[in-house]
N, CA, C and O of each residue as an XYZ file, in Angstrom:
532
protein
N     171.695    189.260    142.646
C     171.808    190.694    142.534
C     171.943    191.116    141.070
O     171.547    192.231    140.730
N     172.526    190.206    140.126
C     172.898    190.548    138.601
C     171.315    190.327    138.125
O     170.547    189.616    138.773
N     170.970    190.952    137.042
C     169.494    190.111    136.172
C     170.018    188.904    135.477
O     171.157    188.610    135.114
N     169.285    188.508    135.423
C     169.087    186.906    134.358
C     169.305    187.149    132.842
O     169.031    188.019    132.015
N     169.844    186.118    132.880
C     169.692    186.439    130.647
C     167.979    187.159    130.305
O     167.713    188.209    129.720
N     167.236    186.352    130.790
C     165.759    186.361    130.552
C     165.437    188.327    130.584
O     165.055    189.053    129.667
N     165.775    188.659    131.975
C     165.502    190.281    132.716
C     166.442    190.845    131.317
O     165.811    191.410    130.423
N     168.142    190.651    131.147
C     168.265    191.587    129.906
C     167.951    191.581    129.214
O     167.840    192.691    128.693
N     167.511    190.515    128.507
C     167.166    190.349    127.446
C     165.452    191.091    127.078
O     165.019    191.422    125.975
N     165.046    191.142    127.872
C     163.766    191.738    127.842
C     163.826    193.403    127.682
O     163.226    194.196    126.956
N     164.849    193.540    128.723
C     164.848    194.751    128.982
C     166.031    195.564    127.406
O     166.376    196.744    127.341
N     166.271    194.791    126.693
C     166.880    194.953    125.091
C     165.624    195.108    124.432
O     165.462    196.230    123.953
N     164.865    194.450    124.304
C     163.461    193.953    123.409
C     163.205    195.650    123.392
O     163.446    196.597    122.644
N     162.691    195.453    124.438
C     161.959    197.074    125.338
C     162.384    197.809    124.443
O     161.714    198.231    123.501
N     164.010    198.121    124.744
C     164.551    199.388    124.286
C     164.513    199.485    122.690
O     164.415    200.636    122.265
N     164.566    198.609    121.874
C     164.567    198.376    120.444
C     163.170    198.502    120.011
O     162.942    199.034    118.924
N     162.044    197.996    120.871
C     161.301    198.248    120.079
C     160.854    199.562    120.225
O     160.194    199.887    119.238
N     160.966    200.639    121.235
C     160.993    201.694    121.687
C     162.482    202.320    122.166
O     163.132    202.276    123.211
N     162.667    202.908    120.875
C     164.225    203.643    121.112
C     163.958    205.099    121.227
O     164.935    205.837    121.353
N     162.732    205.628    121.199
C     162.688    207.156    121.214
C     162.391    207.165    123.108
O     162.503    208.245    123.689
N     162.125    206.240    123.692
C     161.259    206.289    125.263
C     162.613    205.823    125.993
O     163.293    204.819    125.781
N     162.769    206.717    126.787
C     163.865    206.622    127.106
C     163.961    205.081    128.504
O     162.791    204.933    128.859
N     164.516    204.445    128.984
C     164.758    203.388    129.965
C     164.496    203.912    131.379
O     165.046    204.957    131.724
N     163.737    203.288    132.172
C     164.045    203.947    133.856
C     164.985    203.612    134.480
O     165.629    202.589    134.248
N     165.229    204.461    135.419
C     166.169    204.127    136.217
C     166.871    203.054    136.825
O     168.073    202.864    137.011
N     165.491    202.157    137.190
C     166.088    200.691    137.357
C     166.370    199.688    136.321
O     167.213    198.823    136.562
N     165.750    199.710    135.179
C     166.054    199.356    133.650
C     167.660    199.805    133.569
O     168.608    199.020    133.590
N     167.728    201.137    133.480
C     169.148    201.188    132.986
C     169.956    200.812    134.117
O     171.135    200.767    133.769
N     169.812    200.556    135.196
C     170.898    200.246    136.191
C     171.119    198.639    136.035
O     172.275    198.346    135.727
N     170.156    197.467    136.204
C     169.795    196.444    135.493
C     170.989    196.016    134.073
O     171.464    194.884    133.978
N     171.248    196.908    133.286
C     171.830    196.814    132.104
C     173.211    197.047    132.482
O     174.038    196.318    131.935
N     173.597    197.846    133.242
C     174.778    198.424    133.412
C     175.366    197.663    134.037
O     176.510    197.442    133.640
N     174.863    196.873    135.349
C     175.217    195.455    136.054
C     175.797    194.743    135.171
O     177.007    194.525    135.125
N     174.523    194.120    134.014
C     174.606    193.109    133.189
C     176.297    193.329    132.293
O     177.134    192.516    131.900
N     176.242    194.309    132.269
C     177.538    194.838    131.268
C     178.937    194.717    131.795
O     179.891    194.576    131.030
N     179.070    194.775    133.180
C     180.040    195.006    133.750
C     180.266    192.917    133.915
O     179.527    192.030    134.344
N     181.837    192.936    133.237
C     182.218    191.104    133.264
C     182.683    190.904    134.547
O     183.294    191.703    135.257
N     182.208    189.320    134.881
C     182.500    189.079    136.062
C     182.098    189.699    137.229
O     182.897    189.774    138.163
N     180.750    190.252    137.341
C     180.318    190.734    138.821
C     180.040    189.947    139.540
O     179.813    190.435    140.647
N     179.932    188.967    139.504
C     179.779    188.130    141.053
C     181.182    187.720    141.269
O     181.483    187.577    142.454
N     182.005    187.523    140.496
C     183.023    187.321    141.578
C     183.608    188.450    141.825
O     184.069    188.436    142.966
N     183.811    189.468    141.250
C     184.060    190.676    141.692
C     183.258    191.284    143.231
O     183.963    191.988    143.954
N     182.383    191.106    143.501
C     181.277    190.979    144.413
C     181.989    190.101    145.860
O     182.401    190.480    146.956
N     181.872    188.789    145.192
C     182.435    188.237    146.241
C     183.989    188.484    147.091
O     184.211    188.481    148.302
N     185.066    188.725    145.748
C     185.845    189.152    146.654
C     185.590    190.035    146.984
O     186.134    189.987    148.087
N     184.954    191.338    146.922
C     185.263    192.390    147.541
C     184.707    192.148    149.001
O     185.174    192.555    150.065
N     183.384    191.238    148.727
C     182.626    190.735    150.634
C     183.607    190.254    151.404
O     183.619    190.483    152.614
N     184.694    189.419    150.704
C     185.831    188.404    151.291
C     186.910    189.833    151.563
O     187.512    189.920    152.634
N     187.005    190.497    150.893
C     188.220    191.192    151.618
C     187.611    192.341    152.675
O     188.515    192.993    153.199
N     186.532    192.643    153.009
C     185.699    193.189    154.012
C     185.886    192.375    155.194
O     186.105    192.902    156.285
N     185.804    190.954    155.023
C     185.548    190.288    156.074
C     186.606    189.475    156.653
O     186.535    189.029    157.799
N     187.787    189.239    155.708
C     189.129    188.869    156.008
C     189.482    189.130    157.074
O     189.677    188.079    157.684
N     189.719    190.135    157.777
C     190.269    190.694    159.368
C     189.693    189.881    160.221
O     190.467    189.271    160.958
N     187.910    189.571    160.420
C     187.262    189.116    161.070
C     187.674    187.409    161.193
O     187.874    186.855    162.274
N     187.755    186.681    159.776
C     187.610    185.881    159.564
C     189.097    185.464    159.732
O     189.116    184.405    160.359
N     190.363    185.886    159.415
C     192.167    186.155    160.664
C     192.109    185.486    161.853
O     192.762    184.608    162.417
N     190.673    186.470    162.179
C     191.288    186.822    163.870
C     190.490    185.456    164.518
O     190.905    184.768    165.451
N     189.077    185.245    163.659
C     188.599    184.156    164.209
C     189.279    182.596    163.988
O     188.740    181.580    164.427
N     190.470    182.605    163.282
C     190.788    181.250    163.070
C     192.392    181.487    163.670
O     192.916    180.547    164.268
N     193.018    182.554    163.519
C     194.103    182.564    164.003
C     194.651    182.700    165.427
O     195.820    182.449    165.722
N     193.601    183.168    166.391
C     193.439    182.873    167.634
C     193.348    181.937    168.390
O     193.829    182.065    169.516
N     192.847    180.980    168.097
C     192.412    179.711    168.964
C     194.013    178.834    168.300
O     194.305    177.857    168.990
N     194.746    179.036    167.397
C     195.978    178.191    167.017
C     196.616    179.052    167.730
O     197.214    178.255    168.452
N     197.019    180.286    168.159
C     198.170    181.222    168.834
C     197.648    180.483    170.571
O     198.499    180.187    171.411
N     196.608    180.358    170.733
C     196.207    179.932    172.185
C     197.030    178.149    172.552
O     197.773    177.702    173.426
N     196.468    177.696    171.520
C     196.801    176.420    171.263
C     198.538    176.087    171.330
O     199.046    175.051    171.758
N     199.166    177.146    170.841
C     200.507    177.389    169.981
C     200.961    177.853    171.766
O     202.177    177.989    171.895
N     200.606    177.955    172.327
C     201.092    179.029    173.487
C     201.072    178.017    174.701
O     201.926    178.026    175.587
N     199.779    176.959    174.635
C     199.647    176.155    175.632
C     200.800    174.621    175.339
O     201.198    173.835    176.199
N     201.036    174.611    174.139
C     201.337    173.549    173.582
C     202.985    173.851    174.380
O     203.530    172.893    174.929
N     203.590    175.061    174.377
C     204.734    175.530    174.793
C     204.410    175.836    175.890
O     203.938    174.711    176.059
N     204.184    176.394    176.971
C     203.700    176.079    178.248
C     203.589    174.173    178.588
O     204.159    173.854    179.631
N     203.102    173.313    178.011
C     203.262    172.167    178.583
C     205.072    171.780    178.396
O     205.675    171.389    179.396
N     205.559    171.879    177.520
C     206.953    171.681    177.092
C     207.772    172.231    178.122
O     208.551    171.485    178.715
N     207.687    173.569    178.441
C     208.278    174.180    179.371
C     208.169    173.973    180.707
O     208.985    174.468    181.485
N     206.805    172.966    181.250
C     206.544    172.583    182.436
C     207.506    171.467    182.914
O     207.729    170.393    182.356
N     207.975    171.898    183.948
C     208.525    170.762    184.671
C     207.644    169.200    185.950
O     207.895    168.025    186.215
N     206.739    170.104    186.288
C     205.864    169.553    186.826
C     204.963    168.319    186.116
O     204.967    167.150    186.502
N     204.479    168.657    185.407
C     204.039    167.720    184.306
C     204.970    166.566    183.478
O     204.529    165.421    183.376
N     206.103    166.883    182.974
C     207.140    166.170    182.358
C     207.342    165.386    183.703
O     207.456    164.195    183.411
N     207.449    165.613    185.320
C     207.452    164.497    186.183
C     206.331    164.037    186.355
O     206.372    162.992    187.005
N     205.079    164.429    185.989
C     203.595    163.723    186.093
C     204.159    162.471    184.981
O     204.310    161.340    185.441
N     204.395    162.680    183.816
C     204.344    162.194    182.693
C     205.277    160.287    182.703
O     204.968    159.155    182.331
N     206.777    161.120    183.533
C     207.652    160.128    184.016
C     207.361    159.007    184.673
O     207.336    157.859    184.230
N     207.060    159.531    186.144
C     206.097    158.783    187.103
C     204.893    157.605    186.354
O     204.858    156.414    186.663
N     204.340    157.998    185.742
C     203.408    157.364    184.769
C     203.593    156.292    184.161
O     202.982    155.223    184.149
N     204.873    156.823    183.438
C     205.632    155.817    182.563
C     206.416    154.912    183.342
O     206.555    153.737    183.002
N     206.917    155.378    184.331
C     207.842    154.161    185.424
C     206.726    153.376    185.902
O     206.893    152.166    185.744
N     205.367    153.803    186.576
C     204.126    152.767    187.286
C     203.847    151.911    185.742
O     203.638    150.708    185.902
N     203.827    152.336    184.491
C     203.200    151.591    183.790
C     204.850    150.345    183.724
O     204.797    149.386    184.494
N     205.568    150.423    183.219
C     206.447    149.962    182.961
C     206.831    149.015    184.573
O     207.447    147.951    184.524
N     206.593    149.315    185.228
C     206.368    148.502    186.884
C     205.555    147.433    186.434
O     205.975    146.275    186.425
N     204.323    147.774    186.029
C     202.952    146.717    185.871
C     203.372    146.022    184.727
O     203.425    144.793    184.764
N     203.677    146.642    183.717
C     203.711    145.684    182.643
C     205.257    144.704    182.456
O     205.532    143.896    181.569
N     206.116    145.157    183.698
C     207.378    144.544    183.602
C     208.078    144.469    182.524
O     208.517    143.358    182.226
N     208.403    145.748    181.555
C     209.078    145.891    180.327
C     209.950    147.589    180.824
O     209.814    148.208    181.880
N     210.482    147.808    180.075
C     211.493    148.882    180.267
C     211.063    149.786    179.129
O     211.735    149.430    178.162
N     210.394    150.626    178.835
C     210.187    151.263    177.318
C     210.471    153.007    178.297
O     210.237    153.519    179.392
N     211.240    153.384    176.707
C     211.733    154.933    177.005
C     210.902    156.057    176.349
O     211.388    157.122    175.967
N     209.835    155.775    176.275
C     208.870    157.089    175.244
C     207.833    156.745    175.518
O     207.342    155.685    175.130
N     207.182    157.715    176.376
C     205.502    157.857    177.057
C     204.578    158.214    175.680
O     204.716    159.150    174.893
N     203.527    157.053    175.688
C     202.857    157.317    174.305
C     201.630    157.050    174.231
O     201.356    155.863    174.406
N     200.581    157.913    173.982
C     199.016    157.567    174.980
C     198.193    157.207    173.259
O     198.222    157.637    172.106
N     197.578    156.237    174.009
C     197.414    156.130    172.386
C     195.332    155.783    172.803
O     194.840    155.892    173.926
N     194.578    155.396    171.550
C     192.983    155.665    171.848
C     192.867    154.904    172.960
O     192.448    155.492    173.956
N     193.202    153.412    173.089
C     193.100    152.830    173.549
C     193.070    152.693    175.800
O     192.532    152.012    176.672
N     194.029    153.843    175.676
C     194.001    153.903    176.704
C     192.273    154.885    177.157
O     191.698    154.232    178.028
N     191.698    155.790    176.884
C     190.599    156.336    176.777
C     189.520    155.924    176.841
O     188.463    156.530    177.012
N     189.878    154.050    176.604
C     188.480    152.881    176.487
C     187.491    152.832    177.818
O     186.289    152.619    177.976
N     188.588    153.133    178.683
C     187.906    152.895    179.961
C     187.078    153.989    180.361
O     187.598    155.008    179.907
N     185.927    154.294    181.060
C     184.703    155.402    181.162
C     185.046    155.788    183.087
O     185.427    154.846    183.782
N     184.891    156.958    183.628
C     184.915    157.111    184.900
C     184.588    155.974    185.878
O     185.414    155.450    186.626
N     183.223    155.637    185.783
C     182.762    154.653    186.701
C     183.890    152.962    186.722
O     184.102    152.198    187.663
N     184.285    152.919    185.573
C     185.279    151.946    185.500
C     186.012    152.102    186.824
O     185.906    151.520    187.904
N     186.880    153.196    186.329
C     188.500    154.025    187.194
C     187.925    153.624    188.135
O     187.894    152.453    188.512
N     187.212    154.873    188.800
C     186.912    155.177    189.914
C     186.876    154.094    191.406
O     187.708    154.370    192.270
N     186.095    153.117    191.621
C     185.972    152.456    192.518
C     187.302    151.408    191.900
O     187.047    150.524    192.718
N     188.190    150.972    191.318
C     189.232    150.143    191.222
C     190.766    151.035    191.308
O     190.939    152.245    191.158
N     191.796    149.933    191.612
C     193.115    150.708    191.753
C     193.660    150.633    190.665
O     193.097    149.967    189.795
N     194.636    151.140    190.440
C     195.286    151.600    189.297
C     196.019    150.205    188.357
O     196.203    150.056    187.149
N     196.317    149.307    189.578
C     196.664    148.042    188.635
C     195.301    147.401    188.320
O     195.447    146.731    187.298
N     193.913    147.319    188.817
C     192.705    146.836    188.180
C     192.343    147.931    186.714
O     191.607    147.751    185.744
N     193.011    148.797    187.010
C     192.707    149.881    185.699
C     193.465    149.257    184.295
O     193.130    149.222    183.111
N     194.385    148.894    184.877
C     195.542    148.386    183.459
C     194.942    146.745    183.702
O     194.011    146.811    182.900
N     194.901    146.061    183.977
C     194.289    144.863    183.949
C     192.856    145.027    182.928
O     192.720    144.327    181.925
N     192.061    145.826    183.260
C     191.119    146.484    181.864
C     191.551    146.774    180.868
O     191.104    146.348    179.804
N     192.552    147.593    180.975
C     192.917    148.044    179.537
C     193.684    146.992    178.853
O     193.479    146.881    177.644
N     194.799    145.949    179.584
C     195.209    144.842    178.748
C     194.291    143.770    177.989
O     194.554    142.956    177.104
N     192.739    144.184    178.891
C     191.721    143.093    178.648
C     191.159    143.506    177.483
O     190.701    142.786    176.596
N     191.222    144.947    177.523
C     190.419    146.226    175.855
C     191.620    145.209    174.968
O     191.199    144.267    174.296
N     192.837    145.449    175.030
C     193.700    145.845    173.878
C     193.534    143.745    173.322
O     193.287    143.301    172.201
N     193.718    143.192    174.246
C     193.654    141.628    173.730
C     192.212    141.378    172.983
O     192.202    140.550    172.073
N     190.963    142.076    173.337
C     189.882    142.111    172.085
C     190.155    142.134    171.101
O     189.294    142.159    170.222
């Protein structure tokens, strides 16, 4: 949107070598750009503070959703006994006592068709078989 060194500079030549003919309109607007320091970033923030609200609402929404569900699971009671249950069957199978449910990649190794047709102790029998790789 600014001219080039090259565009003012031409458009100087112009005027010097013809100082009685006056500049056109887009000539002198051209110059007046050029004159004014720092227009592109002046430019840019001003696009950035136009678009700030938009650009808020689009990033600060999906964390307030996130922020909201994250507290909704905390507050669930239902789930915190999904979670328990879980941890007592695993701790059944693996015959150890551990106090902190902790899902880590590994458990994720296994694909539907795995699960599906096997029981839940052939499920962990896989996954002890992933984690000893």
């Amino acid at each position: 949107m600014t001219p080039s060194e090259e565009e003012k500079q031409k458009i100087q030549e112009a005027q010097l070598a013809n100082p009685d003919v006056p500049l056109g309109s887009a000539e002198q607007f051209l110059l007046t750009l050029s004159s004014i320091s720092g227009l592109c970033a002046r430019l840019q923030l001003w696009a950035f503070k136009l678009n700030y609200e938009t650009l808020e609402k689009e990033i600060a929404e999906p964390l307030f959703d996130l922020k909201l569900g994250m507290e909704q699971l905390a507050k669930n009671k239902t789930f915190k006994r999904i979670l328990a249950t879980l941890l007592a069957i695993g701790n059944f199978l693996n015959s150890t006592s551990v106090s902190v449910f902790f899902l880590s990649a590994s458990v994720f190794f296994l694909s539907a068709s795995q699960v599906a047709p096997c029981s839940l102790y052939s499920a962990v029998l896989l996954t002890r078989a992933h984690r000893a790789l």
